[in-house]
N, C-alpha and C positions, 0 to 999 in steps of 0.2 A: 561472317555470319555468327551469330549470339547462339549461346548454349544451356537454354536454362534448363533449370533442374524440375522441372514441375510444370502439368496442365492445369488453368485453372477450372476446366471443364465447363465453363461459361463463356469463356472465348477460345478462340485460337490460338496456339503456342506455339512460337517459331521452332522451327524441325532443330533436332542436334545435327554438328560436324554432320558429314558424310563421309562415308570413309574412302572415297578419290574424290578427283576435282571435275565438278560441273561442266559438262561443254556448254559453252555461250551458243547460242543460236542465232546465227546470223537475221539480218534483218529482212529478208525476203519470208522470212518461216516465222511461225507462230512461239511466243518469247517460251523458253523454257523455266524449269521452277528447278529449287532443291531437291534433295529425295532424304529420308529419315529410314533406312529400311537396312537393318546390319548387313545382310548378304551382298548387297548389290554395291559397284564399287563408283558406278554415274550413274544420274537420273537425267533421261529428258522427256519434255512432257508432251505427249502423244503417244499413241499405242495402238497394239490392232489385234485381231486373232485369226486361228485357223486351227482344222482340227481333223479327223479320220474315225466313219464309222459306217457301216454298209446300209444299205436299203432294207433289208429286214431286220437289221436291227431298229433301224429309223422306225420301222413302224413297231415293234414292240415298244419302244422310248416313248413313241408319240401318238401311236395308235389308236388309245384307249383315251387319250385327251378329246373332247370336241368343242373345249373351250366355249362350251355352252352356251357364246351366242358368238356375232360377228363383231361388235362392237360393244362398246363399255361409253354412256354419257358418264359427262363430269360437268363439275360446277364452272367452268370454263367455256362454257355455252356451245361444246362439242364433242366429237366421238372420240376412242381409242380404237383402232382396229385390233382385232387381238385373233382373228381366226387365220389360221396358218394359211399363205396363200398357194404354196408350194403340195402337191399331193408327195408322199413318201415315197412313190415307185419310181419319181420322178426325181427327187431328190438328188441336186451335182451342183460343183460352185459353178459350172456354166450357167444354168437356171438359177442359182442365188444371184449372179449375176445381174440377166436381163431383168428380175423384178424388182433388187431393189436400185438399179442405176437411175431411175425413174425420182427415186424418195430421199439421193443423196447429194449434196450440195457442194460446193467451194466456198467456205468464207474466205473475206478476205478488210480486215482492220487496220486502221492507221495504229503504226509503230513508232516510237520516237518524234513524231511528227510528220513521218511518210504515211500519206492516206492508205496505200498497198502495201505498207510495211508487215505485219503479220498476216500467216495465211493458215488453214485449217480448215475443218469441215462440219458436213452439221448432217441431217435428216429431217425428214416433215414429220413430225409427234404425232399430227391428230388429224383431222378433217378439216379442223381452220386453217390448217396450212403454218401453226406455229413450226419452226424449227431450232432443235437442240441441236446444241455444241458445248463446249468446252469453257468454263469462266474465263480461264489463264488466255483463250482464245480471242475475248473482247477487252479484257479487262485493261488495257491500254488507251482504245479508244473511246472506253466506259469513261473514266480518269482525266481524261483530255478533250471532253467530248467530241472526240473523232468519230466519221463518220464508218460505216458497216457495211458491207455489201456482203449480197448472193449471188452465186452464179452458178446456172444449175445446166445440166449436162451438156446442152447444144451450145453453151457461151453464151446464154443472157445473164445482163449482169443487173440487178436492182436491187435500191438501196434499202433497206433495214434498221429498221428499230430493236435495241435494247428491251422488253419487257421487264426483265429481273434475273439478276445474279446470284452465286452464293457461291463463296467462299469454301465455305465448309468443306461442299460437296464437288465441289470444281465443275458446277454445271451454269449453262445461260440459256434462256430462250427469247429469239430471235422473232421478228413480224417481220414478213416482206409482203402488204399486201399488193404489190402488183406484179408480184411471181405467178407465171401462167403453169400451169402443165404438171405442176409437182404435184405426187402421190402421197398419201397418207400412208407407210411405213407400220407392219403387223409386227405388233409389240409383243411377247413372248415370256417367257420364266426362266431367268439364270437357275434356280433348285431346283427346273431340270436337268440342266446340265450334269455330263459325267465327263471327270478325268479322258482325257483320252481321244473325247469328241472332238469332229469335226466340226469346224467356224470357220468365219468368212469374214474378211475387214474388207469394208470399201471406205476411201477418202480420196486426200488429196495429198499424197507426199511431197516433199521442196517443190508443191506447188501441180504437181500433174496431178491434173481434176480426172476421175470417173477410175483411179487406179484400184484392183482388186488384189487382194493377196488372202491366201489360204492355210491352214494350218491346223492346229489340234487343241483343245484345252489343257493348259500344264496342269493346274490346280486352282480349287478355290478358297474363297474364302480368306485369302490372300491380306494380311494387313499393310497396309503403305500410305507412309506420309509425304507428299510432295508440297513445297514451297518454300519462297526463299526468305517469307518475314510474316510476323502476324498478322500481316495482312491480308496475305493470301495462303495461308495454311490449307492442308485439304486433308482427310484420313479418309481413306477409302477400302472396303470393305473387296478387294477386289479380285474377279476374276484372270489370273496369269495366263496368257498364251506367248506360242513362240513362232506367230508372224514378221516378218522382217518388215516392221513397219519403221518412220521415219518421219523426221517434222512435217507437221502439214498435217498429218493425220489424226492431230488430236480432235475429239468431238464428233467422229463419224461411228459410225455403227457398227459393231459386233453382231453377226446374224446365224444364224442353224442352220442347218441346210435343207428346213421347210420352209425359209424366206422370213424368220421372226428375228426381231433384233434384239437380243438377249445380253448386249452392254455397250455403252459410248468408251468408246477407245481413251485414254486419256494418258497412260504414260508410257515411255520404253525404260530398260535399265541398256547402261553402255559399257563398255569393259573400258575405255581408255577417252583420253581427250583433254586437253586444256588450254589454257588461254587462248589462241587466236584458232585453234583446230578444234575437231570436231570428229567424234567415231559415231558409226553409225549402229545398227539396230543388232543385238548378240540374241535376240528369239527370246527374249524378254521383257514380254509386254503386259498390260495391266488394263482392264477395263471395268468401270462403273456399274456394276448393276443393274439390270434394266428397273427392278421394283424399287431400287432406292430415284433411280431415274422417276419415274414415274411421280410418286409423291412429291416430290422438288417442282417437278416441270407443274404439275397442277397448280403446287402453292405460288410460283413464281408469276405463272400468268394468271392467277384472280387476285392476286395482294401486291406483286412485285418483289414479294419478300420471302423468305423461305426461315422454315423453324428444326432447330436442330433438337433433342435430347442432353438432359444434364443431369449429375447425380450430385455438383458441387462439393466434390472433393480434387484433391492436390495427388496428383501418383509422377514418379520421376519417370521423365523419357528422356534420358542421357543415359548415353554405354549401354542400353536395352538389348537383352541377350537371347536373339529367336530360340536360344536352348534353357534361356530361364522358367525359373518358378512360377511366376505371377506378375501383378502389378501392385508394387509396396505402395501404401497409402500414406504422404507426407502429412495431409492436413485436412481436417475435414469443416467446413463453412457450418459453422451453426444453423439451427432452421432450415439446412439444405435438405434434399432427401435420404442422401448417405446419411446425416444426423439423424434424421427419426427414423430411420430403419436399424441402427447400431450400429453402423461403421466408425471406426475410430484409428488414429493414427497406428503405425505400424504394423496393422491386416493387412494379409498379402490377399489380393484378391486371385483366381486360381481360374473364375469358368461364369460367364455373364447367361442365363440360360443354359443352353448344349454347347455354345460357342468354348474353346477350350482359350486363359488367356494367359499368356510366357510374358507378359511383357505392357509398360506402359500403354505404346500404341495399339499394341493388341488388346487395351481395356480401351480404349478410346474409340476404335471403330467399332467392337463389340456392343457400346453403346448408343454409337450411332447409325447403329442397325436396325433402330426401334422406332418407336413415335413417343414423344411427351403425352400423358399422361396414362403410360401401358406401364404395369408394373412387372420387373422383371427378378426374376430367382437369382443372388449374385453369392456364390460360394466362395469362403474367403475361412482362411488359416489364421486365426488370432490364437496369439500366445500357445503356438501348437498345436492345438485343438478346431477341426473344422467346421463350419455350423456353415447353415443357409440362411442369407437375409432375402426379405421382398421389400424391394426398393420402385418406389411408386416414381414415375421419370419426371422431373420438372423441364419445361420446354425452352427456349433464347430464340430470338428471330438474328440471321445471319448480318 
């Protein structure tokens, strides 16, 4: 694996070393990536959550929400469900359970040139019945053009089209139009999330479809780079929980326990494993976003394509130290937006917004927490001294 010194913030930059060695994912399960994240010592890619909080607090948390209407249109020529379908008094993973087993899937993609070679899972996004998963989860049969299948709780199994991918974000969404029965899934707010909370993963682990595991939220806002080349690079901006989840699970739902799915599962970290073995889940898992979810899955199914944020500057993510200062700026692209806003070689950048940043990757998802062209507040130590720049975002399609 290559170790460069520098994002070019226009494309993808392969992760640095890890600091253990990768378990391979056998070929029944869904391919795993690298991971770029100092603490963790394996990455594999899938992930889940769980969490703990009582009934009246649920409704203090969620109470005063009424999420103002039931649905959200989009340019996608359908709804987002967004009103909680779960009542608070009511609120248990039992009941997170039976609603959303209805909205969550089995993928399953040709791997190496096996049609059922990787497996994974997904959810129904909207009322058309598009369903998300995971890029790392097609991205095989995307390459190959292998075929795709769904297979939703009772064991029907029907085939699937690719809409659009993205790298970046490590998301896909999925058409199966001749999937009967599946539910439109109530989409929800990771910034409501607290530490602490109670979540709910449902997927498919090594393959067993309708599996539910529960847990707590560790923390957010979480920086992590998973993949194993610039080709498939991902920074994710993510929610950590400590679900015992396990391959297969990448791309299924992270939910609250008012039945809202508040991030797509997408990686674990492993304490051990290598060459031909394999550790399983250490309660370190990593989920997507639902609101970066969101924006992706829209732009994916009306374009096929998805646009990331860029400020066109160079910062090192080699040896990036979660206890560091900032993100040193190597280089910065003329005419980019770090250029007209004043960014210049050797500013440390410090805090993207309120986002606080120690580290390359941590300017890198702080970035891509935004939309091209929202300008953002970037605090940054040059020659000593700290000043605020506004940096107006330029956009890249993935």
């Amino acid at each position: 694996m290559t170790e460069p010194t520098s994002d070019p913030w226009g494309q993808p930059l392969p992760p640095a070393a890890p600091t253990g060695p990768v378990a391979p994912v056998p070929a029944p399960r869904a391919r795993p990536s690298g991971w770029v994240w100092p603490v963790v010592a394996v990455l594999g890619l899938l992930c889940g959550a769980v969490g703990g909080v009582g009934g009246a607090a649920l409704w203090d948390h969620y109470g005063s929400d009424d999420s103002s209407s039931a649905t959200t249109s989009y340019d996608g020529g359908s709804t987002i469900v967004q009103q909680a379908p779960i009542d608070p008094a009511d609120a248990s993973v039992v009941t997170v359970a039976q609603t959303l087993l209805p909205s969550t899937v089995q993928i399953v993609a040709e791997y190496g040139g096996q049609d059922a070679g990787a497996t994974g899972s997904g959810f129904v996004f909207d009322t058309a019945g598009h369903i998300i998963t995971n890029n790392h989860v097609v991205a095989a049969a995307a390459k190959d053009k292998g075929p795709v299948y769904v297979i939703d709780g009772e064991g029907t199994k029907v085939k699937a089209t690719i809409l659009g991918r993205s790298t970046v974000y490590d998301l896909a969404v999925l058409d199966a139009p001749k999937a009967k029965g599946l539910k439109a899934a109530s989409l929800g707010a990771s910034e409501a999330l607290r530490v602490g909370e109670q979540v709910v993963a449902i997927g498919s682990p090594l393959g067993l479809s309708s599996t539910v595991t529960s847990g707590i939220v560790s923390a957010l806002n979480r920086p992590v780079s998973t993949g194993d080349s610039a080709d498939d690079l991902s920074y994710i901006n993510a929610i950590q929980t400590d679900a015992a989840i396990n391959p297969g699970n990448s791309g299924g739902p992270l939910v609250n326990l008012l039945g809202q799915v508040v991030g797509v599962n997408s990686a674990i970290a492993t304490a051990g494993g290598s060459g031909s073995t394999e550790s399983g889940s250490i309660g370190v898992g990593f989920a997507i976003p639902i609101e970066q979810v969101k924006v992706t899955a829209q732009q994916l199914i009306s374009s096929g394509k998805a646009t990331y944020p860029i400020i066109g500057a160079k910062v090192s993510t080699v040896g990036d130290d979660p206890t560091g200062d900032g993100a040193e700026v190597i280089s910065v692209e003329p005419g980019s937006p770090a250029a007209k806003a004043g960014l210049a070689k050797g500013d440390l950048i410090t805090k993207v917004g309120d986002q606080v940043v120690r580290d390359g990757v941590g300017l890198i998802v702080a970035i891509r927490t935004h939309l091209p062209g929202q300008t953002v507040e970037v605090r940054v130590n040059s020659a000593g001294k700290d000043k605020v720049l506004k940096v107006t975002l330029a956009g890249q399609s993935d």
